[in-house]
DRENVO-302274 format. One record per residue (C-alpha): residue number from 0; x, y, z. Coordinates in steps of 0.2 Angstrom, whole numbers. Layout:
<fibas>
 seq     x     y     z
 NUM     X     Y     Z
...
</fibas>
This chain:
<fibas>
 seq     x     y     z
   0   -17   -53   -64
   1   -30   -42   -56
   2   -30   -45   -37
   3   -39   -38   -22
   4   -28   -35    -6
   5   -39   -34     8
   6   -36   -28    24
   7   -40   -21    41
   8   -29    -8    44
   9   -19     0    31
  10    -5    14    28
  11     0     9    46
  12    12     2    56
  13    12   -17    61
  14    19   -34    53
  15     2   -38    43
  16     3   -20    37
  17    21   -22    31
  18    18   -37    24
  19     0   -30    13
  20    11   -15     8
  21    24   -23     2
  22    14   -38    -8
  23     6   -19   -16
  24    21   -15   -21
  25    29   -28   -29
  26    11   -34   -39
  27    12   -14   -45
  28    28   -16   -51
  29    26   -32   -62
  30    13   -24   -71
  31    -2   -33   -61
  32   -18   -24   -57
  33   -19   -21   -37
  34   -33   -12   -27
  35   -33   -12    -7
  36   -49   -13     2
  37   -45    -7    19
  38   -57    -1    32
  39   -53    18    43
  40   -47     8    59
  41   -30    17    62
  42   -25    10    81
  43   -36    -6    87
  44   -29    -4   103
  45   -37    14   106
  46   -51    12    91
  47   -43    26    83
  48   -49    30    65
  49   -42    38    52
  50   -51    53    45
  51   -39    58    31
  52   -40    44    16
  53   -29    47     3
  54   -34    37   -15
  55   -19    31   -17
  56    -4    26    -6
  57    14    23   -15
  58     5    24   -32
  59    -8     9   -26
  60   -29    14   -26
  61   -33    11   -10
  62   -53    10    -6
  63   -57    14    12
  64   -75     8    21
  65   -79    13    39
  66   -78    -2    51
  67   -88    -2    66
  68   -90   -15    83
  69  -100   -29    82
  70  -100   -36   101
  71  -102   -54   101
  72  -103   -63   118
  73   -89   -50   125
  74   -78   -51   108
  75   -77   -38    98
  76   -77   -42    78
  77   -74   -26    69
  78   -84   -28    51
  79   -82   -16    38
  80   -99    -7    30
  81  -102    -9    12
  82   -86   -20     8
  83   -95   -35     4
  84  -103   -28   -12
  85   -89   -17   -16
  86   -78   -35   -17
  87   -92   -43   -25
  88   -97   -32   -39
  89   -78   -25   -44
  90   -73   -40   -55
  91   -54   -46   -47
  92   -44   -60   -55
  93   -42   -67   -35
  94   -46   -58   -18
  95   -33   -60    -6
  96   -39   -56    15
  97   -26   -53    29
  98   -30   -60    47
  99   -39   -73    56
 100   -55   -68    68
 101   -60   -52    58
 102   -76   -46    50
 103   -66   -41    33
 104   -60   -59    31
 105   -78   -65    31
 106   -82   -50    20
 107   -70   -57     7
 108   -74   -75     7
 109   -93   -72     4
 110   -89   -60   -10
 111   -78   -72   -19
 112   -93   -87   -16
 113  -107   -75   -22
 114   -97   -68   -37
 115   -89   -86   -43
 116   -73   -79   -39
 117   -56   -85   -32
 118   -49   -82   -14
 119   -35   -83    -3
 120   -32   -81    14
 121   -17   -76    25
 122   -21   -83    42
 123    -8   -73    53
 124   -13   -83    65
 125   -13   -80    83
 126   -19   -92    98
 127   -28   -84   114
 128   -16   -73   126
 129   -11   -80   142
 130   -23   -66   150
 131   -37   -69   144
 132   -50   -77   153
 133   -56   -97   151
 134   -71   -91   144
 135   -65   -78   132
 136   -53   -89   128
 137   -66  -104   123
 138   -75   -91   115
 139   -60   -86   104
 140   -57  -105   100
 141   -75  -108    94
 142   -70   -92    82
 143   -57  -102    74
 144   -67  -117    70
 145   -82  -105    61
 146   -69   -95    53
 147   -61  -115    48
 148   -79  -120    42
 149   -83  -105    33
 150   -71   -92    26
 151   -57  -106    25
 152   -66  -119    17
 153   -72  -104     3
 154   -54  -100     1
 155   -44  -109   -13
 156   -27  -105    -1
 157   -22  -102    15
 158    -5   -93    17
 159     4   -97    34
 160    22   -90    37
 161    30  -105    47
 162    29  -122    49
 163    22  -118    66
 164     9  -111    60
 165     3  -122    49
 166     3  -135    61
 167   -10  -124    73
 168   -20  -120    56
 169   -22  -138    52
 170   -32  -140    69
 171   -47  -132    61
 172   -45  -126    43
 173   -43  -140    27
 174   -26  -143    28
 175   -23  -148     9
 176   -26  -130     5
 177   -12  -122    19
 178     5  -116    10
 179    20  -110    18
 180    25   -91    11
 181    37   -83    25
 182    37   -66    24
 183    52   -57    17
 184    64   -42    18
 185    71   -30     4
 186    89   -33    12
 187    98   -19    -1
 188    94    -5    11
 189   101   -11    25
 190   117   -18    18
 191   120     0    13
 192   132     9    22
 193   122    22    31
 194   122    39    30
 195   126    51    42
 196   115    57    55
 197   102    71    55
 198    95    84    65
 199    79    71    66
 200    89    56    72
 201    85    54    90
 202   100    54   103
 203   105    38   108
 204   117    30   120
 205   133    23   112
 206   127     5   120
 207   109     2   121
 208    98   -14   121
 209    83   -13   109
 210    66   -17   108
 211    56   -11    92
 212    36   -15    89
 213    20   -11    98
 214    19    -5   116
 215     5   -18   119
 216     2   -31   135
 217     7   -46   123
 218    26   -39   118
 219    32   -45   135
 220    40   -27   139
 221    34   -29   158
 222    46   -45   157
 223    59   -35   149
 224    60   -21   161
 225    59   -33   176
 226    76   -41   166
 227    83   -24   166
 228    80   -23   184
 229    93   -37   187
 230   107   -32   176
 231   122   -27   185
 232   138   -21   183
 233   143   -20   164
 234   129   -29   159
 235   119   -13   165
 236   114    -5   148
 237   100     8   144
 238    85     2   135
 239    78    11   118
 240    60     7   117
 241    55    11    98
 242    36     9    95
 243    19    17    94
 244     9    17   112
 245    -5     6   110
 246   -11    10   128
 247     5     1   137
 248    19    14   140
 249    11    23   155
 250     8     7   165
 251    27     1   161
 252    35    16   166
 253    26    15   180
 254    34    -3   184
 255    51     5   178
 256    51    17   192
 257    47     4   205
 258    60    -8   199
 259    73     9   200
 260    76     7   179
 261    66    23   174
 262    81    32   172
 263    87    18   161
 264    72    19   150
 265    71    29   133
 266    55    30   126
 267    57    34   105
 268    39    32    98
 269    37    27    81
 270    51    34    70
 271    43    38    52
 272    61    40    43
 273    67    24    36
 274    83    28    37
 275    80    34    53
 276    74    18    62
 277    90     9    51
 278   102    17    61
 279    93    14    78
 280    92    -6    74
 281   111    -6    67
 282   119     4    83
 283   107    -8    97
 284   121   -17   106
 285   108   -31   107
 286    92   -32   100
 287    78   -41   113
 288    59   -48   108
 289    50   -54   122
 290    35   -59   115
 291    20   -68   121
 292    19   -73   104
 293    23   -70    86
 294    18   -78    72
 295    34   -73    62
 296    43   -56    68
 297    48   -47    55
 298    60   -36    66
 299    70   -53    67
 300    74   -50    48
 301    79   -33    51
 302    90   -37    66
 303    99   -50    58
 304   101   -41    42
 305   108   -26    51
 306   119   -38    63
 307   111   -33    81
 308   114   -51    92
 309    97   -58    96
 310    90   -62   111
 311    69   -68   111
 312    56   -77   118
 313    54   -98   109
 314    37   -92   105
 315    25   -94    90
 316    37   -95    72
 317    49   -87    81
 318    62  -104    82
 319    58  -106    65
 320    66   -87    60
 321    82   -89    73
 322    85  -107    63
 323    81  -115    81
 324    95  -103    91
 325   109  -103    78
 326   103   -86    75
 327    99   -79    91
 328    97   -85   110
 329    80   -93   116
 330    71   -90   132
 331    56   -97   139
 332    40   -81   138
 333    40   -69   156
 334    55   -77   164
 335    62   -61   167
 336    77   -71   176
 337    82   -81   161
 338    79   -65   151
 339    91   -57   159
 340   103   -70   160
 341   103   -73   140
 342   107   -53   138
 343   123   -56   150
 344   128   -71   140
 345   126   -60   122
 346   138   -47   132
 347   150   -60   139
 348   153   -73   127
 349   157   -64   112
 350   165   -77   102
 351   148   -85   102
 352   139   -69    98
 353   151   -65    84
 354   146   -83    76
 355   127   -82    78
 356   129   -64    70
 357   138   -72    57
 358   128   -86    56
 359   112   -74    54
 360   119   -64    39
 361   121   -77    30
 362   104   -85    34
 363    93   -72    30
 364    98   -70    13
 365    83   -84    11
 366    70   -72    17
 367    73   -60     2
 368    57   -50    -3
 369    58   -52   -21
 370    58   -73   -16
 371    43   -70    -3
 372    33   -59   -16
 373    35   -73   -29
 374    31   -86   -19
 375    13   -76   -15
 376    12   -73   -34
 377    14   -91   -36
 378    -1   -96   -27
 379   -10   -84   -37
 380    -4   -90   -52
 381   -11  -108   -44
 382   -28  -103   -38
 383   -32   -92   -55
 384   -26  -104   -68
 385   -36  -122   -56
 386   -51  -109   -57
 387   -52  -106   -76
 388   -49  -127   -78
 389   -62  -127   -67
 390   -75  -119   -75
 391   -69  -122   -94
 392   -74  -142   -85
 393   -90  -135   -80
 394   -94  -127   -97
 395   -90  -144  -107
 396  -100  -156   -96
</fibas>
């Protein structure tokens, strides 16, 4: 297969981003023909761009285009410059787009309809933000009804990640063409007993809650540090924030300062060693996700792989991955009280913890990478061989 993995940001971290990478990867390594199309945006949250653009990352030719903002009544709909016809008159077996609401995914899906090509779509998709206002937020629903009526009725496919998502997809994108591919995780790293520590390993507490992604408004840290607030006693653990700043951290540890917890706060930033970041997640006495919203949550994978005890928000697919609390404890999105009270429970009960730990080892052996990269491969397989029946139809009639 020669297939088109197209993107927004690229050789960056973020879930989409792993999951892109990844699928590069793997398609490499079967022998299949890859290209990334991927524009310079480095950090959305900042509108940071990249300015050094290597041709090729992990042995993959990745093609770069500079994306600019296009305002539309208040929204922001980053389109990439010159995309369009570079997707259009490369020929590609399928091109596959990554994210819902963005110029590129446009970009791919009129490529593929003036070229005769096939497409695909993974839809990430994310709802509104509690924050944003009524109108904004009308105005981001009417995206996902033109994005529904154009680029998804183009698209052969539409790759959801849970249940839950396909179920909010199916509100305004054909539902016949929406499959389930969870993402997945290359487990044989982190069942590998790790190697010792480093001059580069950050020092950490011996117990510490954990908390690893974006330091963004809809990660739900202002929740989490008002949790930390109320922990008492025993329960009164430090907090190891491990992420890249997306314009959040100086706000929070402003809050963590009035709530007294500053001191109890350790900022890590983004951690470039694997290995690294392994050990960090592996020694979290509990790991925490307090999320607005996630469509899956990697991290999950990762936590339960390594054996961290799970405490998140019951948002988005995230039931779905904690196998509806048998992996993890649920609590309701900024209730900062039941937050707490969930953390103490993991500490307290540990006969419980011990069996959802159990229980999540076990369970994640399903979200192996190798099954989740099939599955995308299969789909392909799907949309390429229904478009050559297809037009072998067209050319006998």
């Amino acid at each position: 297969m020669n297939v088109a993995l197209v993107t927004l940001r690229f050789d960056a971290p973020g879930g989409v981003e792993t999951t892109v990478r990844q699928l590069a990867q793997y398609l490499k390594s079967q022998g299949d023909q890859v290209t990334v199309y991927a524009t310079d945006l480095f950090n959305e949250g900042r509108w940071e761009r990249r300015t050094d653009f290597p041709d090729e990352v992990d042995g993959v030719p990745v093609r770069w285009f500079p994306v600019y903002k296009r305002l539309i009544p208040g929204l922001t709909l980053p389109l990439p410059v010159g995309m369009t016809e570079a997707l259009r008159t490369t020929p590609h077996d399928l091109i596959h787009a990554h994210s819902h609401r963005y110029g590129h995914v446009l970009t791919s899906a009129a490529a593929a309809a003036s070229s005769g090509g096939q497409s695909v779509i993974s839809t990430h998709y994310h709802p509104a933000s509690s924050w944003e206002t009524p109108w904004r937020a009308d105005l981001l629903r009417g995206q996902d009804f033109l994005f529904g009526a154009s680029a998804y009725r183009i698209a052969a496919r539409l790759i959801v990640e849970t249940e839950f998502e396909a179920g909010q997809v199916r509100e305004f994108a054909p539902a016949e063409k929406i499959r389930v591919v969870p993402p997945g995780i290359d487990l044989a790293p982190w069942k590998e007993a790790p190697p010792p520590t480093t001059a580069t390993d950050p020092p950490l507490p011996e117990r510490y809650l954990l908390f690893a992604g974006r330091i963004a408004p809809n990660k739900g840290l202002r929740t989490l540090i008002e949790a930390l607030s109320r922990l008492t006693g025993s329960h009164r653990l430090p907090l190891v924030v491990m992420g890249r700043d997306w314009g959040e951290q100086a706000s929070l540890e402003q809050l963590a300062r009035a709530r007294g917890v500053a001191d109890r706060v350790i900022w890590l930033g983004h951690l470039k060693g694997a290995a690294s970041y392994r050990r960090v997640v592996r020694r979290s006495t509990v790991f925490v996700l307090p999320s607005e919203y996630e469509a899956f949550g990697l991290v999950l994978l990762e936590s339960m792989v390594a054996g961290s005890p799970i405490v998140a928000t019951s948002v988005g697919g995230v039931p779905e991955v904690l196998a509806h609390g048998k992996a993890g404890r649920l609590v309701p999105y900024e209730d900062a009280a039941a937050l707490a009270q969930a953390i103490e429970a993991t500490l307290d009960d540990e006969a419980t913890t011990r069996a959802m730990v159990q229980f999540s080892r076990e369970y994640v052996e399903q979200f192996s990478l190798r099954r989740s990269m099939e599955m995308h491969r299969e789909v392909y397989r799907e949309v390429i061989e229904g478009g050559r029946s297809r037009r072998a139809t067209s050319l006998a009639n």
